[in-house]
mmCIF entry with sequence, helices, sheets and N, C-alpha, C, O atoms, coordinates in Angstrom:
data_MODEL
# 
_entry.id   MODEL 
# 
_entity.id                         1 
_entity.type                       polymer 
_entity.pdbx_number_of_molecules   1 
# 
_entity_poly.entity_id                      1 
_entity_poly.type                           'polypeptide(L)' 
_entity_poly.nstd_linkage                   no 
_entity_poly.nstd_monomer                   no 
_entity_poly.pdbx_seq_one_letter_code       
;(UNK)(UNK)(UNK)(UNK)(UNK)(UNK)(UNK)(UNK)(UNK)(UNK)(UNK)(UNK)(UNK)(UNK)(UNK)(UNK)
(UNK)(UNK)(UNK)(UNK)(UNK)(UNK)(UNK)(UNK)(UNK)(UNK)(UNK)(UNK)(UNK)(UNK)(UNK)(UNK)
(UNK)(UNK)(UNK)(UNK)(UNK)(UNK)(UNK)(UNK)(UNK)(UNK)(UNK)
;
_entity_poly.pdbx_seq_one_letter_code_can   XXXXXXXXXXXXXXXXXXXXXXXXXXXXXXXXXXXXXXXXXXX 
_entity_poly.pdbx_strand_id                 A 
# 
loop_
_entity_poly_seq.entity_id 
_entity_poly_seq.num 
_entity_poly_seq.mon_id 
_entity_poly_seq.hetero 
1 1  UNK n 
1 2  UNK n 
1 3  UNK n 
1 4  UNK n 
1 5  UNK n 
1 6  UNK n 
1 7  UNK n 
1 8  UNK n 
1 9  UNK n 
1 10 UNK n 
1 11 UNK n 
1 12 UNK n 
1 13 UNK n 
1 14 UNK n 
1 15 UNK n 
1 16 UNK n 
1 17 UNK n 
1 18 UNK n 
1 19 UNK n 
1 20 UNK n 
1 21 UNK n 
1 22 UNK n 
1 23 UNK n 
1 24 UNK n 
1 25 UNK n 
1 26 UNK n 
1 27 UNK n 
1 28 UNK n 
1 29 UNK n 
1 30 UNK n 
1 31 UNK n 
1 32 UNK n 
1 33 UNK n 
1 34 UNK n 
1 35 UNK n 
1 36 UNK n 
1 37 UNK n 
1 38 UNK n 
1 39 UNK n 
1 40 UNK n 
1 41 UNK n 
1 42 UNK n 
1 43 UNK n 
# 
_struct_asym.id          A 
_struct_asym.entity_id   1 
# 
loop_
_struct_conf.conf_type_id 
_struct_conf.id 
_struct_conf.pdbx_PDB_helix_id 
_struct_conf.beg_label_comp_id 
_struct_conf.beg_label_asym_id 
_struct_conf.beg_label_seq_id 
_struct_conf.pdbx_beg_PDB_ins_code 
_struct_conf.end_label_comp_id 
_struct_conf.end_label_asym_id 
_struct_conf.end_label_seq_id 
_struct_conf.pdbx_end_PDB_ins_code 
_struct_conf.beg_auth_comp_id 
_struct_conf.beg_auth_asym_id 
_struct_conf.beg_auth_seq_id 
_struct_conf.end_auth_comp_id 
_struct_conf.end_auth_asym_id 
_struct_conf.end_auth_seq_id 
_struct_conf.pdbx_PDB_helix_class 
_struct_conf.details 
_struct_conf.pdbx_PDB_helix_length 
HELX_P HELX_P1 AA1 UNK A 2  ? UNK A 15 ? UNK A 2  UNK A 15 1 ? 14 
HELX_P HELX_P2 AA2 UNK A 23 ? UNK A 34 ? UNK A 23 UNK A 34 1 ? 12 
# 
_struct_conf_type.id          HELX_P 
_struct_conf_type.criteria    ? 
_struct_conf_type.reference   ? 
# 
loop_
_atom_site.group_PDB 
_atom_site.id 
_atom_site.type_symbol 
_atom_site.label_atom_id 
_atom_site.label_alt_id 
_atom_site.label_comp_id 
_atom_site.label_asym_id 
_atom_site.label_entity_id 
_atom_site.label_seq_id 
_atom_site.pdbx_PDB_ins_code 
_atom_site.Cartn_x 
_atom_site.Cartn_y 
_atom_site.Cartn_z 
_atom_site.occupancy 
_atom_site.B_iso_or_equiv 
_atom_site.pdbx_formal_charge 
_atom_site.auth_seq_id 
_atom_site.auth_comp_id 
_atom_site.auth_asym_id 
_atom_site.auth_atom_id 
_atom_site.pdbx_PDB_model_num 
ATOM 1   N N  . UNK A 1 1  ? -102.732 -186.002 7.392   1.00 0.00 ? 1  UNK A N  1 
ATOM 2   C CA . UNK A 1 1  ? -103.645 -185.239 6.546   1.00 0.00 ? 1  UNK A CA 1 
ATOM 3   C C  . UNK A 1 1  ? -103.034 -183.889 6.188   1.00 0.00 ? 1  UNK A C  1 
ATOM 4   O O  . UNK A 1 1  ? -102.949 -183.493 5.026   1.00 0.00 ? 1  UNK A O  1 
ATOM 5   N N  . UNK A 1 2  ? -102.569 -183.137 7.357   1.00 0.00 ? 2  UNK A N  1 
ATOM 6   C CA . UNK A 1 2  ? -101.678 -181.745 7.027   1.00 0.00 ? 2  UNK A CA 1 
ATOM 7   C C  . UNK A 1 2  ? -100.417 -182.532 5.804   1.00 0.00 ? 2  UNK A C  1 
ATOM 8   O O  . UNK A 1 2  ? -99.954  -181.687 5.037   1.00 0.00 ? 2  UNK A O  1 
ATOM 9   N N  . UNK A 1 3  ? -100.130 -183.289 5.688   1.00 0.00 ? 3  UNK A N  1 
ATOM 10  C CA . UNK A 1 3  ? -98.876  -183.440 4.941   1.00 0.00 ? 3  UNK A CA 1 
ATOM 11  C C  . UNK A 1 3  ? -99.283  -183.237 3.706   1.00 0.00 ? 3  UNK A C  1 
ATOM 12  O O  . UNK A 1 3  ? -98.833  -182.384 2.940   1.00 0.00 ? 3  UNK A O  1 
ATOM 13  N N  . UNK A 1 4  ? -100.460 -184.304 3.401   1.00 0.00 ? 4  UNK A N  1 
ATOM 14  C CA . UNK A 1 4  ? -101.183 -184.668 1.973   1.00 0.00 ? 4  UNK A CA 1 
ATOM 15  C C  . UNK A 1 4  ? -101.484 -182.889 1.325   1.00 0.00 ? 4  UNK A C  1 
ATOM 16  O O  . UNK A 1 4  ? -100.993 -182.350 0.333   1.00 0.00 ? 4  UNK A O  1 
ATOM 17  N N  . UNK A 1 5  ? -102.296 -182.434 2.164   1.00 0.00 ? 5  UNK A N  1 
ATOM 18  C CA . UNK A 1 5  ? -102.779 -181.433 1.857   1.00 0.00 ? 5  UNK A CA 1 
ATOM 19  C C  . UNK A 1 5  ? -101.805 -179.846 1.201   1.00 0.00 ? 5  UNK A C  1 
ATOM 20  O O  . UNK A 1 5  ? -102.101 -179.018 0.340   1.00 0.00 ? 5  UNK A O  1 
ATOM 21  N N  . UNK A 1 6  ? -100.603 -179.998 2.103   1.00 0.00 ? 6  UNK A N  1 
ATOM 22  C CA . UNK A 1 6  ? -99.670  -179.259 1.610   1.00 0.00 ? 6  UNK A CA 1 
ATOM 23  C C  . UNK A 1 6  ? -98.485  -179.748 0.696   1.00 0.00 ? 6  UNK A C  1 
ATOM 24  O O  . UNK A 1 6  ? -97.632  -178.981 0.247   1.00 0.00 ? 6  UNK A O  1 
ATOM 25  N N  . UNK A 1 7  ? -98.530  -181.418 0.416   1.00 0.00 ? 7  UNK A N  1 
ATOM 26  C CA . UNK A 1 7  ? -98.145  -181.801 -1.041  1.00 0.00 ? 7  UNK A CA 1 
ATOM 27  C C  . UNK A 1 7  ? -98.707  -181.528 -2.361  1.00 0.00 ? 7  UNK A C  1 
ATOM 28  O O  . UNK A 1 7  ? -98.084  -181.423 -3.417  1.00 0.00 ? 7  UNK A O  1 
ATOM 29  N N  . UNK A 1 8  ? -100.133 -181.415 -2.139  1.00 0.00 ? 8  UNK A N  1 
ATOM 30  C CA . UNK A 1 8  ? -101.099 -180.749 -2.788  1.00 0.00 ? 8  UNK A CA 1 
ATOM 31  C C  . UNK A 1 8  ? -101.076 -179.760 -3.598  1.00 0.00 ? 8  UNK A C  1 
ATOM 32  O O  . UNK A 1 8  ? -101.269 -179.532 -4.793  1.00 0.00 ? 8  UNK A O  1 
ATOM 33  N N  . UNK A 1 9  ? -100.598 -178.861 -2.002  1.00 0.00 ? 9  UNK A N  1 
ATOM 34  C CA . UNK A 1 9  ? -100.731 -177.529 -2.485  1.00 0.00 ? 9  UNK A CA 1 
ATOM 35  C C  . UNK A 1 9  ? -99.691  -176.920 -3.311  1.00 0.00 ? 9  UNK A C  1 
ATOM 36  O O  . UNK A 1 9  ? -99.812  -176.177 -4.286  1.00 0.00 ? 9  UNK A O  1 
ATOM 37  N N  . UNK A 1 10 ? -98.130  -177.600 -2.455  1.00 0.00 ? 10 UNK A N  1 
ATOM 38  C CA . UNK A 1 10 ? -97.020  -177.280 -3.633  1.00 0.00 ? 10 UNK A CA 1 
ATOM 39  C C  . UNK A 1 10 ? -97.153  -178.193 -5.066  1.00 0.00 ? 10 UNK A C  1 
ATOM 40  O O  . UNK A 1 10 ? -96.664  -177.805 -6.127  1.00 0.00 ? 10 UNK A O  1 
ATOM 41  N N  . UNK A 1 11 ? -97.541  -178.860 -4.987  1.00 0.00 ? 11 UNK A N  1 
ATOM 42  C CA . UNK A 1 11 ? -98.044  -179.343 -6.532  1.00 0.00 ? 11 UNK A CA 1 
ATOM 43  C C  . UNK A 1 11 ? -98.587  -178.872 -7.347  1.00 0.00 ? 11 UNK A C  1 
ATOM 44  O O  . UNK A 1 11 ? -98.281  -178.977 -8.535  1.00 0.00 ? 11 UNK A O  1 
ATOM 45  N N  . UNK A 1 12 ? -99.587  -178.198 -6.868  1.00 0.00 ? 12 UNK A N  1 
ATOM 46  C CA . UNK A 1 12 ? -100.406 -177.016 -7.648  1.00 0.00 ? 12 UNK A CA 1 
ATOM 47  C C  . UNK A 1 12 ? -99.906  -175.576 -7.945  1.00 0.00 ? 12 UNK A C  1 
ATOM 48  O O  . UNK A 1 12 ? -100.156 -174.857 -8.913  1.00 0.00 ? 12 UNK A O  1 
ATOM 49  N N  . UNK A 1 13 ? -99.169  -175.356 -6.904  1.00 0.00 ? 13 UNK A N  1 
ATOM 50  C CA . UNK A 1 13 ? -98.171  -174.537 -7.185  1.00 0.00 ? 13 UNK A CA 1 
ATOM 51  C C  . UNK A 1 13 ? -97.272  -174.667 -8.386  1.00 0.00 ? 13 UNK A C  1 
ATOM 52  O O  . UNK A 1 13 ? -97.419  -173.747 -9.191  1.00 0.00 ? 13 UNK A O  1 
ATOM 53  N N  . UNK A 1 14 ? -96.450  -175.504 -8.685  1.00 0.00 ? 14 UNK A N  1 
ATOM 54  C CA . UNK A 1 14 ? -95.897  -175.514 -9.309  1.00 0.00 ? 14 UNK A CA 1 
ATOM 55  C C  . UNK A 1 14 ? -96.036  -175.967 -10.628 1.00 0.00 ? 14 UNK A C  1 
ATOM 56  O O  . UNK A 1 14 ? -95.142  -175.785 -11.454 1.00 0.00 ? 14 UNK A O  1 
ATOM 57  N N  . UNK A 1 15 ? -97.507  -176.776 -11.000 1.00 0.00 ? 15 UNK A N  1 
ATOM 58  C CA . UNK A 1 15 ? -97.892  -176.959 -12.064 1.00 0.00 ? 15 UNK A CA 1 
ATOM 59  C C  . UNK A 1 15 ? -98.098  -175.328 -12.701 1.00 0.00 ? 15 UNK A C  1 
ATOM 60  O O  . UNK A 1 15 ? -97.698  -174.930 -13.795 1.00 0.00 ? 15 UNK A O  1 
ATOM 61  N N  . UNK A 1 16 ? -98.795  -174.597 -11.723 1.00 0.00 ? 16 UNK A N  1 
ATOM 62  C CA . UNK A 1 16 ? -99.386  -172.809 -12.346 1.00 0.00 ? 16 UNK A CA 1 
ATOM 63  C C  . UNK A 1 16 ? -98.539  -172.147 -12.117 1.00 0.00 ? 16 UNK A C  1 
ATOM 64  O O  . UNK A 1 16 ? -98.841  -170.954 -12.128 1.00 0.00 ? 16 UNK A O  1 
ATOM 65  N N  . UNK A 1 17 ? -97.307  -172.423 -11.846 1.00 0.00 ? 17 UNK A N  1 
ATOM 66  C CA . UNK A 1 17 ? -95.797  -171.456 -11.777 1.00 0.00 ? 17 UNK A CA 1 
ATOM 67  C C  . UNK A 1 17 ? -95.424  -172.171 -13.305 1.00 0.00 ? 17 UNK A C  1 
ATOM 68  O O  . UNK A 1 17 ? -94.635  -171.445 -13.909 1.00 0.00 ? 17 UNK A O  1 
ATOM 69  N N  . UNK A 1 18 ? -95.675  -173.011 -13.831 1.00 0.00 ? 18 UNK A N  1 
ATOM 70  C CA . UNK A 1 18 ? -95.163  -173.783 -14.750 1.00 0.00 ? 18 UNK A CA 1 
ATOM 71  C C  . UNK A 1 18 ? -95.359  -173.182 -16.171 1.00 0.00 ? 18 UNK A C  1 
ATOM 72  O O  . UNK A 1 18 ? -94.567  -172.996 -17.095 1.00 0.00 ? 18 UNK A O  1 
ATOM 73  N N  . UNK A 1 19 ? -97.117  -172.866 -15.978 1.00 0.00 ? 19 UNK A N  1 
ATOM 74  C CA . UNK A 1 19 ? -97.942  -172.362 -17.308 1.00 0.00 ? 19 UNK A CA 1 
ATOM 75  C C  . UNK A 1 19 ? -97.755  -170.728 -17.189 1.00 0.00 ? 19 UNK A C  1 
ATOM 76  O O  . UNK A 1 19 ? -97.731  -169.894 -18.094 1.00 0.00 ? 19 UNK A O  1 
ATOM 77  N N  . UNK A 1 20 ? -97.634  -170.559 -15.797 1.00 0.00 ? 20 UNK A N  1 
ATOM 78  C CA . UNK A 1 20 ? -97.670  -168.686 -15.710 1.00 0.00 ? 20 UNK A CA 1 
ATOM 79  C C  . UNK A 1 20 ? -99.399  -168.390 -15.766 1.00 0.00 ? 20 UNK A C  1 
ATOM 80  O O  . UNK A 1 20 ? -99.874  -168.371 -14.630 1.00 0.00 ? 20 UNK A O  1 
ATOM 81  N N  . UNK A 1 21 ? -99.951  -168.263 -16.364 1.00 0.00 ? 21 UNK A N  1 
ATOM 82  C CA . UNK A 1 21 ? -101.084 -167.862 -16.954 1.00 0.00 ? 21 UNK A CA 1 
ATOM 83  C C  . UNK A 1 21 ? -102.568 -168.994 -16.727 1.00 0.00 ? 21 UNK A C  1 
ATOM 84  O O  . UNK A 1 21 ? -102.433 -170.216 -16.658 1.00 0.00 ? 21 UNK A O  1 
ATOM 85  N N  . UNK A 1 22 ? -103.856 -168.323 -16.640 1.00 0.00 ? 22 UNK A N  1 
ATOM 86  C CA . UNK A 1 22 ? -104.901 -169.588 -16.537 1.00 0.00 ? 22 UNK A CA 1 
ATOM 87  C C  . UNK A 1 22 ? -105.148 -169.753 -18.158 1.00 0.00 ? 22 UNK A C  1 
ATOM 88  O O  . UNK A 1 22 ? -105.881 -170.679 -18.505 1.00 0.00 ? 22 UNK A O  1 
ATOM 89  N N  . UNK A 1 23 ? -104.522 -168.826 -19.254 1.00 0.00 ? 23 UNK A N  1 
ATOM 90  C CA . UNK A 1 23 ? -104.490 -169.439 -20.610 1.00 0.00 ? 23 UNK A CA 1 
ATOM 91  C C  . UNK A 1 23 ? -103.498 -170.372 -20.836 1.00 0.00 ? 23 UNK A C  1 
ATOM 92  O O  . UNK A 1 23 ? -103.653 -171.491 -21.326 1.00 0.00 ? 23 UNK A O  1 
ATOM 93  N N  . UNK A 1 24 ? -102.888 -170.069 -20.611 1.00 0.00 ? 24 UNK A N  1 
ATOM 94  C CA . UNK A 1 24 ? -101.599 -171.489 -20.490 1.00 0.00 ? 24 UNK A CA 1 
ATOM 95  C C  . UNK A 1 24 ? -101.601 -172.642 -19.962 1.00 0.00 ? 24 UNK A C  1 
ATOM 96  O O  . UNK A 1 24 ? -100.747 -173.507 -20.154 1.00 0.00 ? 24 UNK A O  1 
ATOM 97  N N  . UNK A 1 25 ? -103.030 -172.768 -18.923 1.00 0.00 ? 25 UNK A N  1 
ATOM 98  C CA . UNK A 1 25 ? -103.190 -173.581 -18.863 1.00 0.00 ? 25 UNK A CA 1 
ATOM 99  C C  . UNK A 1 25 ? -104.325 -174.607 -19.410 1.00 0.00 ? 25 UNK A C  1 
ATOM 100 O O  . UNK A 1 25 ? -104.349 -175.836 -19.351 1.00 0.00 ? 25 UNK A O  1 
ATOM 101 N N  . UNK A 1 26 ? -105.318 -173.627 -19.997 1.00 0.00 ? 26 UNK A N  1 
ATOM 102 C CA . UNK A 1 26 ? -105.993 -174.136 -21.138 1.00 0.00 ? 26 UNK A CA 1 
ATOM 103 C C  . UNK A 1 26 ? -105.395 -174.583 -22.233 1.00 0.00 ? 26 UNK A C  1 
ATOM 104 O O  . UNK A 1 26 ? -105.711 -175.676 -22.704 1.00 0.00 ? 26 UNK A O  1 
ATOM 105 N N  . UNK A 1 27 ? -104.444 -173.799 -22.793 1.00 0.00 ? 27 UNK A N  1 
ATOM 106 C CA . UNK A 1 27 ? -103.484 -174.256 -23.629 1.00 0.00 ? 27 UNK A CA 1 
ATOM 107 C C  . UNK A 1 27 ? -102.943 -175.761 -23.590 1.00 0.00 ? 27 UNK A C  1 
ATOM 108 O O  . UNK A 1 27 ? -102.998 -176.548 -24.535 1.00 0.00 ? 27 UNK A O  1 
ATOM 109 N N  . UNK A 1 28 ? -102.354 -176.044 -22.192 1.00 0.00 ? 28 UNK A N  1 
ATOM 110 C CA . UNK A 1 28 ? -101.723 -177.031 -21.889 1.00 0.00 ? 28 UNK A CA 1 
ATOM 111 C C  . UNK A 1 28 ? -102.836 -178.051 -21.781 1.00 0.00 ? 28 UNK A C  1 
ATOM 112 O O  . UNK A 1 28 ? -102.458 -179.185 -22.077 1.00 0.00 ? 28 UNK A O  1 
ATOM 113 N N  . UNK A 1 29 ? -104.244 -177.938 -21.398 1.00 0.00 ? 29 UNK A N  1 
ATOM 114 C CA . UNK A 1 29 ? -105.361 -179.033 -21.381 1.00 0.00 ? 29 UNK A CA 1 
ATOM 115 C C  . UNK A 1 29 ? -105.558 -179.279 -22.494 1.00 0.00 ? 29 UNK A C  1 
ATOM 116 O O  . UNK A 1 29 ? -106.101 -180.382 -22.558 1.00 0.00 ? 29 UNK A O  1 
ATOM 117 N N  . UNK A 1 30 ? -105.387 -178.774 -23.613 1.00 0.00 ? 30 UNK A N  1 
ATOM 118 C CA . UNK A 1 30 ? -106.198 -178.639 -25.070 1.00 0.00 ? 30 UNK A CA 1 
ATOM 119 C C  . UNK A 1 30 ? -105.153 -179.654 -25.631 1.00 0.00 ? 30 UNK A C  1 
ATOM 120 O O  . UNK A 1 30 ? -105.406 -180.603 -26.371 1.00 0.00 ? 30 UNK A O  1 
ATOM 121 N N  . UNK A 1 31 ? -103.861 -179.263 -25.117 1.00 0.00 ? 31 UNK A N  1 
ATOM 122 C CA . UNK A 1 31 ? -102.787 -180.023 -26.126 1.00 0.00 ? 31 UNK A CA 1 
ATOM 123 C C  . UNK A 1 31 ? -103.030 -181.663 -25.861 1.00 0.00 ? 31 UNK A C  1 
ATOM 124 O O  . UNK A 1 31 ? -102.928 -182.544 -26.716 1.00 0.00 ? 31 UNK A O  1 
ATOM 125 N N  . UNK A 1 32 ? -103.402 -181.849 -24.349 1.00 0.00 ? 32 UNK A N  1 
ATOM 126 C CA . UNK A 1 32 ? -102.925 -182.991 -23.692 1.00 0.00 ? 32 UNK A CA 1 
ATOM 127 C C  . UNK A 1 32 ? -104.216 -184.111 -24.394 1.00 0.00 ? 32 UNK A C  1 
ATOM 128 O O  . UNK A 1 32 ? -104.084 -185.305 -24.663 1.00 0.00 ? 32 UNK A O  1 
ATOM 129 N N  . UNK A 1 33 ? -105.203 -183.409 -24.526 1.00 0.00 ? 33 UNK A N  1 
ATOM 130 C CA . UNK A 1 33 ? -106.884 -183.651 -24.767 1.00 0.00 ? 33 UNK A CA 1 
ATOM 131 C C  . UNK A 1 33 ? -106.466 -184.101 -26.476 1.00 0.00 ? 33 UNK A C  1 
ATOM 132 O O  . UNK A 1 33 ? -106.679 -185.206 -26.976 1.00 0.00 ? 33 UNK A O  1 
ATOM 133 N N  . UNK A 1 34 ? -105.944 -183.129 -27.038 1.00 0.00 ? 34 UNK A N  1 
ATOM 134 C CA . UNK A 1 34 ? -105.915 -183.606 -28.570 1.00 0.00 ? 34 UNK A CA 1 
ATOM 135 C C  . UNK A 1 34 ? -104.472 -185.159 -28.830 1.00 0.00 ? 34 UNK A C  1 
ATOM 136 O O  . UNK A 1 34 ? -104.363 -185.891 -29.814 1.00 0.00 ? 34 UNK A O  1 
ATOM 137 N N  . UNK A 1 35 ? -103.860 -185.161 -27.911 1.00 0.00 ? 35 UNK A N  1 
ATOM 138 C CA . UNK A 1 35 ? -102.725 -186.199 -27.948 1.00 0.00 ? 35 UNK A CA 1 
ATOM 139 C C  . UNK A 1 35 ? -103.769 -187.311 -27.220 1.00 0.00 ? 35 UNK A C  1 
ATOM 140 O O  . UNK A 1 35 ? -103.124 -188.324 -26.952 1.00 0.00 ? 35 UNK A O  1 
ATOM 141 N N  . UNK A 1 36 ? -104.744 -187.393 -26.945 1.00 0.00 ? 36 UNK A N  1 
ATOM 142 C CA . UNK A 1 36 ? -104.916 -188.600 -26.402 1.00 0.00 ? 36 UNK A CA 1 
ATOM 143 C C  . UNK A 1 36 ? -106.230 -188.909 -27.568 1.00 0.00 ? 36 UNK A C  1 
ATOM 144 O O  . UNK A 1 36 ? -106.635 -190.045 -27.811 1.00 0.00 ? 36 UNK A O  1 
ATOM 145 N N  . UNK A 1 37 ? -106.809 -187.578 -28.248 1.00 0.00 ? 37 UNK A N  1 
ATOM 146 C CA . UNK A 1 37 ? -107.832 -187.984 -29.137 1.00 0.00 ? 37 UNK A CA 1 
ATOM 147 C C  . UNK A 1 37 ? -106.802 -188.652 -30.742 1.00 0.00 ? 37 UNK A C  1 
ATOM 148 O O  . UNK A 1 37 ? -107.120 -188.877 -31.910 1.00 0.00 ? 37 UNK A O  1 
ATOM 149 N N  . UNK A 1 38 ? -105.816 -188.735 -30.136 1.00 0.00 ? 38 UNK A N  1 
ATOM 150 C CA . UNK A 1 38 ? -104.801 -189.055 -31.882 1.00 0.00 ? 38 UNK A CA 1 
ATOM 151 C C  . UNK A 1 38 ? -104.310 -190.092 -31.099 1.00 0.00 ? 38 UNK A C  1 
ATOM 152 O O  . UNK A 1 38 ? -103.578 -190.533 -31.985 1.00 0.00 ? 38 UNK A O  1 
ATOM 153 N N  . UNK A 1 39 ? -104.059 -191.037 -29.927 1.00 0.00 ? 39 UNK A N  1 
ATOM 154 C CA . UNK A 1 39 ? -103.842 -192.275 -29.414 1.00 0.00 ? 39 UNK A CA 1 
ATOM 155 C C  . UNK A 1 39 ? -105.101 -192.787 -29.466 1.00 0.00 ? 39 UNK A C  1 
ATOM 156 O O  . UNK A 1 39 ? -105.118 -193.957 -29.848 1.00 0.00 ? 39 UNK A O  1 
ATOM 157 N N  . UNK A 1 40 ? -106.446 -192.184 -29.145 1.00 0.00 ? 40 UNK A N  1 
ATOM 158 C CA . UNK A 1 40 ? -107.525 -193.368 -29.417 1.00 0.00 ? 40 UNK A CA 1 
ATOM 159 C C  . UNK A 1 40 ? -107.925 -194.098 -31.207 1.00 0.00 ? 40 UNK A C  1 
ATOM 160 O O  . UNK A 1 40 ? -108.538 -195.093 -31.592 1.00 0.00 ? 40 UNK A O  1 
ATOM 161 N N  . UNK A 1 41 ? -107.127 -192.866 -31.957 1.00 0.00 ? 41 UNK A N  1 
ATOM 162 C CA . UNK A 1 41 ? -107.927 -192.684 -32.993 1.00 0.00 ? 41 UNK A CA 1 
ATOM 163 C C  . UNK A 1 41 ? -106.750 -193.850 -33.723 1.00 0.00 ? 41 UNK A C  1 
ATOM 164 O O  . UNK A 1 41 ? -107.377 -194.376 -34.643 1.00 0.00 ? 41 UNK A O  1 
ATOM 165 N N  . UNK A 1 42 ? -105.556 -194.351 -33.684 1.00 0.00 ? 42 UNK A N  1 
ATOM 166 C CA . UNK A 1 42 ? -104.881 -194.978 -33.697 1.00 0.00 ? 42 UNK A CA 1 
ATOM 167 C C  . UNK A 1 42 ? -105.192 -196.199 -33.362 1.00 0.00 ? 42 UNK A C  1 
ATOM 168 O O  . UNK A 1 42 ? -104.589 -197.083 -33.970 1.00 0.00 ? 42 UNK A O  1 
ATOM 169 N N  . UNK A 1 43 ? -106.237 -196.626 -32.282 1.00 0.00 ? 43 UNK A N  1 
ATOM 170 C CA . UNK A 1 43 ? -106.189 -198.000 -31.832 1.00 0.00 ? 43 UNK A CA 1 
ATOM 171 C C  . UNK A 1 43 ? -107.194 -198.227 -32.730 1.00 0.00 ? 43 UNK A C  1 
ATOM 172 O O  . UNK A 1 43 ? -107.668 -199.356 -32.853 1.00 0.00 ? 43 UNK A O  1 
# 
């Protein structure tokens, strides 16, 4: 359980070392959100 939890945590780490910013990471949700609304809109 300690393992999971601190795979976790460096994961999360490094996703928000990634964006820098909690706008950057809205940024990065918005993009991911509109690429999947232009794959549904396709099928």
């Amino acid at each position: 359980m300690r393992t999971i939890v601190s795979l976790l945590a460096l994961a999360l780490a490094l996703v928000l070392s990634g964006c820098n910013t909690v706008r950057g990471v809205g940024q990065d949700l918005q993009k991911a959100g509109e690429k999947i609304e232009d794959a549904a809109k396709k099928k």
